[in-house]
C-alpha positions as CSV (number, residue, x, y, z in Angstrom):
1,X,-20.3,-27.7,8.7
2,X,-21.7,-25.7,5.6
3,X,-22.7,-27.3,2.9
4,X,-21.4,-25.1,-0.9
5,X,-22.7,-25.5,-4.0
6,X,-21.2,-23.8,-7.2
7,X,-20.1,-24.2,-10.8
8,X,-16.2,-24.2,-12.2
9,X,-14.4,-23.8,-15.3
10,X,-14.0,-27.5,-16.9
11,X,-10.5,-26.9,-16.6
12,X,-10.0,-26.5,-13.3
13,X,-12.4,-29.5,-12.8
14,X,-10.4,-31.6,-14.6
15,X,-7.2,-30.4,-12.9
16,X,-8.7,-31.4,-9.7
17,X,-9.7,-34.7,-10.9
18,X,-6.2,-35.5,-12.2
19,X,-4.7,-34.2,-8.7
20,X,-7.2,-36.7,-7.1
21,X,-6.8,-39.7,-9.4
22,X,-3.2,-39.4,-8.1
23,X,-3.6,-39.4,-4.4
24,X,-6.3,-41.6,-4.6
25,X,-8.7,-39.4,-3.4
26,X,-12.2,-37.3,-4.4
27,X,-12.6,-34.6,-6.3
28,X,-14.6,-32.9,-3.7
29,X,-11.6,-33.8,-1.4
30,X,-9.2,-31.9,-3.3
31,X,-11.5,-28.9,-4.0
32,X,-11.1,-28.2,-0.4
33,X,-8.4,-29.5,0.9
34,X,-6.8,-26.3,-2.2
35,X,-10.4,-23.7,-0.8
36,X,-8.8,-24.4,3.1
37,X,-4.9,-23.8,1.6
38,X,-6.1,-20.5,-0.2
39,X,-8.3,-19.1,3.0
40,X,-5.0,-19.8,5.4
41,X,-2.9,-18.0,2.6
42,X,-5.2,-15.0,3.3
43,X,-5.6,-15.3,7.1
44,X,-1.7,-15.0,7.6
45,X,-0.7,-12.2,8.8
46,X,0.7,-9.4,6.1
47,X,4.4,-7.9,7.6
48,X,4.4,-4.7,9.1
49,X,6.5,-1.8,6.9
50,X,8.5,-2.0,9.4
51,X,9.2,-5.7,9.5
52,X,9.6,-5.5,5.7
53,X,12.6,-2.9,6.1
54,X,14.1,-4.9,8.3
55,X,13.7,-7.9,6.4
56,X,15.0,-6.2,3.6
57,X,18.2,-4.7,5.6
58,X,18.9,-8.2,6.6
59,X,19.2,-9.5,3.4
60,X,21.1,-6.6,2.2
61,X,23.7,-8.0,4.1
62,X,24.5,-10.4,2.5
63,X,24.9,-8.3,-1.0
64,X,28.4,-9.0,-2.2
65,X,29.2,-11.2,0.4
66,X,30.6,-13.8,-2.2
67,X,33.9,-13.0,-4.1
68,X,34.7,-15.3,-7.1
69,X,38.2,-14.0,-7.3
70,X,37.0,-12.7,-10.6
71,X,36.9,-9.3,-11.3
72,X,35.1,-10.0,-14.6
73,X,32.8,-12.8,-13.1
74,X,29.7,-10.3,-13.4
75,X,30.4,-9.2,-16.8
76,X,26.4,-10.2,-18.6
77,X,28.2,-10.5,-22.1
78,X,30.9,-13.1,-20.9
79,X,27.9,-14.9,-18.8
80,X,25.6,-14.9,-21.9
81,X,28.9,-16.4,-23.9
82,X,29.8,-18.8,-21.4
83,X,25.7,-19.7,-21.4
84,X,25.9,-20.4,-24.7
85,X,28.8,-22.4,-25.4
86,X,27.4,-24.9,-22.9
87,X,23.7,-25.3,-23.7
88,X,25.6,-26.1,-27.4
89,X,27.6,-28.6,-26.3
90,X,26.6,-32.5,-26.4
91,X,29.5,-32.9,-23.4
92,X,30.7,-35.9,-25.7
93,X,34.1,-34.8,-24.5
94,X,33.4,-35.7,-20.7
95,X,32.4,-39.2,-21.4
């Protein structure tokens, strides 16, 4: 074990100690319990360019795989209308 020693931004101080008044824990707990999360994010493994292409042909499959039975279903101006009409509505009628 190393021992670390330096200084951070009050806010991040006080978002650890708000994420360790809530499990109950130090804020020298969760300081590195998020440092070890962070340093495993990096060690992973970044996908080949090859993997990537692949990754991305698999998911291309699935690119109009759903049909609505609406040939207008994609249409951004009737989707923007239909958007609006609900986030107006107070749904009293569905009571």
């Amino acid at each position: 074990m190393k021992t670390l020693t330096f200084e951070i931004p009050d806010d991040l101080y006080e978002a650890f100690q708000v994420m360790a008044a809530d499990d109950h824990c130090t804020v020298e707990d969760v300081a590195l319990e998020w440092l070890a999360k962070q340093a495993a994010e990096r060690r992973k493994p970044k996908p080949s360019k090859r993997e990537r292409r692949a990754g991305l042909k698999r998911l291309r499959e699935f690119c109009g795989a759903v049909n609505s039975g609406d040939p207008h279903s994609a249409d951004n101006d009737r989707i923007d209308a239909d958007l609006a009409r609900e986030y107006g509505s107070t749904h009293e009628e569905e009571r």
